[in-house]
C-alpha positions, 0 to 999 in steps of 0.5 A: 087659413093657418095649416099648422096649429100651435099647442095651447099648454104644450109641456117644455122639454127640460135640458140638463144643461138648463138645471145644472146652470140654474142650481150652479146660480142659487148656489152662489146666492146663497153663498154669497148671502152666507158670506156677506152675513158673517163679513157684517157680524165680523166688523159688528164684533171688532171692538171700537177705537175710542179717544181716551184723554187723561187729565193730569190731576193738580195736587191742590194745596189745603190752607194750613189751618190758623194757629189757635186762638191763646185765651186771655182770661178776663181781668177780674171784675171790679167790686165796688164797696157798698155798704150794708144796712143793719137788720135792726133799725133803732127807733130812737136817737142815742143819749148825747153827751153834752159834757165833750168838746164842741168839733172844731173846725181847726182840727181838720186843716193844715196850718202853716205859720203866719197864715191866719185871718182875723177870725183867728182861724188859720187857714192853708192855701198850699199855693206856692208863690215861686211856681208857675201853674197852667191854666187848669191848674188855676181857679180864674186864669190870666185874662188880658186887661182893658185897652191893653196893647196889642201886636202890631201888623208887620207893614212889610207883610201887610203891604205883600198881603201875608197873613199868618199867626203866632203860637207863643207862650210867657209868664204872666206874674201877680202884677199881671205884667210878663215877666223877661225872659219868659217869652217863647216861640211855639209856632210862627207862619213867619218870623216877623208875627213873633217879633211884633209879639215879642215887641208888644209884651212889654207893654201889654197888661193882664188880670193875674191867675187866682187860686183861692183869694191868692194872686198866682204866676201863671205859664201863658199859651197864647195864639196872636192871628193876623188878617187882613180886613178887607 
């Protein structure tokens, strides 16, 4: 049936143009390998651009440290006398002379002429009749009398509804009445309390200061409210 049988195996014939193609294209390769690995150690070699920011630098300003401290030297400490007990304690009383003079009482005030009680012992009170003395200067201070007369309520400002105070200061003298002139206005809300004071005083009576048994003129501060009661 098949006239013309094929080689199993046969062996090629082998061109010279075939090997020279074939070593010309391995060539290229290589070079082309050769090439390709020193293109990707020059751009690994190549140095790499960073960004580079610089930061001015703020000159910071040291707090000028406080002026030192001038130590005061502490004022000196106070002694108190005190008084120190004897080594020895006697153990009995001294001898009394009974031939001295009794103390008397006398020896150890002030007199003043014309100033004497009925015991005979002259006493010294030092008040000074001419002068006006305060109220803490004073043993019992002024004191207004029982169903003494008060100021009146101005009726203008009680019908307008005016309340309002009065801070006045006078004289009471030892009679217990307010001596003229001595009237003054410290503090008034309003003109009219301090007149109804004024107008009041002559008639007002008060308990005259004391100092000792001694009946004494006394400067007077006196507040006067007025309110209404409703």
């Amino acid at each position: 049936m098949f006239r013309t049988l094929v080689e199993s195996d046969g062996k090629r014939r082998r061109r010279p143009g075939g090997t020279i193609l074939s070593f010309l294209a391995h060539y290229a390769l290589i070079l082309g390998a050769i090439y390709a690995s020193a293109e990707a150690t020059t751009v690994a070699d190549s140095p790499r651009m960073e960004k580079v920011e610089f930061i001015a630098e703020v000159e910071v300003k040291k707090p000028e440290p406080p002026p030192p401290e001038i130590a005061v030297a502490p004022p000196p400490a106070r002694r108190t006398p005190f008084m120190i007990a004897p080594v020895v304690i006697p153990s009995v009383l001294p001898d009394i002379d009974l031939t001295q003079r009794a103390t008397d009482p006398r020896d150890f005030i002030v007199t003043e002429p014309g100033n004497a009680d009925t015991s005979g012992v002259v006493r010294s009170t030092g008040v000074d009749e001419k002068a006006a003395y305060s109220s803490f200067q004073v043993e019992r201070p002024v004191m207004q009398a029982p169903n003494s007369a008060t100021p009146a309520y101005p009726d203008v400002l009680r019908r307008a509804g005016v309340e309002g105070e009065a801070l006045v200061s006078f004289v009471v003298d030892t009679t217990g009445r307010v001596e003229p002139g001595s009237f003054k206005v410290i503090r008034a809300t309003h003109e009219l309390f301090a007149a109804s004071v004024r107008s009041a005083l002559a008639r007002m009576r008060f308990i005259p200061a004391e100092i000792g048994d001694q009946k004494v003129r006394q400067l007077v501060q006196q507040p006067y409210s007025f309110a209404i009661v409703k």
